[in-house]
C-alpha positions as CSV (number, residue, x, y, z in Angstrom):
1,X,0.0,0.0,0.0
2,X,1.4,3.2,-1.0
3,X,-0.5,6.1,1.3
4,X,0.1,9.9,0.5
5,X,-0.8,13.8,1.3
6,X,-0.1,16.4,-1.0
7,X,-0.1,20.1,-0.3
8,X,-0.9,23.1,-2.2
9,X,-1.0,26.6,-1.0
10,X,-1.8,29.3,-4.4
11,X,-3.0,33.1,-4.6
12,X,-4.4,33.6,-7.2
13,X,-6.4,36.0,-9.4
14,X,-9.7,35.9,-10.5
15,X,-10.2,36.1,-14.1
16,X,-12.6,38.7,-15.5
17,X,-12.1,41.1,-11.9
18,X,-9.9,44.3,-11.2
19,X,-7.1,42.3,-10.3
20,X,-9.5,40.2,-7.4
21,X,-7.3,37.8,-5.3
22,X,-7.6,35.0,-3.4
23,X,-5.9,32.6,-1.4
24,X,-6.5,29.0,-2.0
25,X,-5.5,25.9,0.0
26,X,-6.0,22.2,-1.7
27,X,-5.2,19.0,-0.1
28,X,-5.3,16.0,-1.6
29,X,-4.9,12.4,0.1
30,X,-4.4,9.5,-2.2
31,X,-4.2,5.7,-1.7
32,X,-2.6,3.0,-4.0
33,X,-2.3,-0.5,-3.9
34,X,0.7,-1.8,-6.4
35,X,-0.1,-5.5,-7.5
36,X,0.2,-7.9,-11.1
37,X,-2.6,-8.7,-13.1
38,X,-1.2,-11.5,-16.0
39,X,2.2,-10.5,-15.4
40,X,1.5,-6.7,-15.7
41,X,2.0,-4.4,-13.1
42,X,-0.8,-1.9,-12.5
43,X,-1.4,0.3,-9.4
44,X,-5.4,1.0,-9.1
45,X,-5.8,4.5,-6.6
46,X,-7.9,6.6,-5.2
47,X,-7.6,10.3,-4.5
48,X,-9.4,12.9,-3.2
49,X,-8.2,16.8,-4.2
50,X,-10.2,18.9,-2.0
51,X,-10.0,23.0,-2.2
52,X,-10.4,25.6,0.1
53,X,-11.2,29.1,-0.7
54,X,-9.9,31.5,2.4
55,X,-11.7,34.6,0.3
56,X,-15.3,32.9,0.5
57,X,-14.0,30.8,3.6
58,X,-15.8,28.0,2.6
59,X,-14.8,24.0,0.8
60,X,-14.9,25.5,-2.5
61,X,-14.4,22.6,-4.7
62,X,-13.8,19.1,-4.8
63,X,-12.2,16.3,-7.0
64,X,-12.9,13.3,-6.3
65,X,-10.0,10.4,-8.6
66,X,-10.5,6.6,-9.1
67,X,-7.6,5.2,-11.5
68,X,-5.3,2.8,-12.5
69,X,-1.1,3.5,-13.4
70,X,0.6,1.4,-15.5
71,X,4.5,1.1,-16.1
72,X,5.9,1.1,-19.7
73,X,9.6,1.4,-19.3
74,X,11.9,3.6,-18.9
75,X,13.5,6.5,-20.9
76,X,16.5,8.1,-20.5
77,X,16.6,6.5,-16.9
78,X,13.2,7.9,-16.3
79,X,10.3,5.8,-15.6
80,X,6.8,6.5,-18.0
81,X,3.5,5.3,-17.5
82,X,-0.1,5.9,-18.2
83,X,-2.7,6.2,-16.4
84,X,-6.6,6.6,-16.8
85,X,-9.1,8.0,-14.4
86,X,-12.3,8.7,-13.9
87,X,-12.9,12.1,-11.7
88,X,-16.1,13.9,-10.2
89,X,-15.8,17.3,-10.1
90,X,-18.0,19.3,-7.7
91,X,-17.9,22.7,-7.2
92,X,-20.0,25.4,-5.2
93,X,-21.7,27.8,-6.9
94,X,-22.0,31.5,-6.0
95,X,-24.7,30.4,-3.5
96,X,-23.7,28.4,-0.3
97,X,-24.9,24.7,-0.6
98,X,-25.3,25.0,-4.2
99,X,-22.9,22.4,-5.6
100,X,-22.8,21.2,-9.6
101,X,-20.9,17.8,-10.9
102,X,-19.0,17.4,-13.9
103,X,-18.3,13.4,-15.1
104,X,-15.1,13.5,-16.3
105,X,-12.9,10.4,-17.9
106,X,-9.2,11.4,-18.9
107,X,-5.9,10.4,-19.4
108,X,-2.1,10.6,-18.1
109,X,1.1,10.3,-19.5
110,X,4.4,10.9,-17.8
């Protein structure tokens, strides 16, 4: 089991205002399990990136990952894999308790 916490602390400015800012905070805890399925290695995980907006003081957004990572090799002494995800995207709108959901399917490479 592979458990960890990532940290992200941003100001940043809000398109489309006079130079608005805002301070952002996301923290994202993320789970994965390395194991061999017919000799392949994949690493399903789960993630959740969670945002919070010190302007509006409130859990602004959240990203909810379920994926899988697989190893193709190495380049130039660097590891590269794929992975694909699913995501749910939920984020508040300008009202408090009034959240929307986008379904979202996509793709890594690194």
């Amino acid at each position: 089991w592979d458990l960890s916490l990532r940290g992200r602390l941003a100001l940043r400015t809000i398109q489309g205002s006079a130079g608005e800012e805002e301070w952002q905070v996301r923290v994202m805890p993320k789970i994965a399990y390395r194991t061999a399925i017919a000799g392949r290695t994949l690493t399903p995980y789960v993630a959740d990136d969670l945002f919070y907006d010190y302007t509006r003081t409130a859990w602004n957004q959240n990203r909810l990952y379920l994926g899988v990572s697989v190893p193709l090799g190495t380049l130039a002494g660097a590891q590269i894999s794929v992975e694909a995800y699913y995501m749910l995207q939920s984020q508040l709108g300008s009202r408090r308790h009034d959240w929307s959901s986008n379904h979202v399917v996509g793709t890594k490479w690194g």
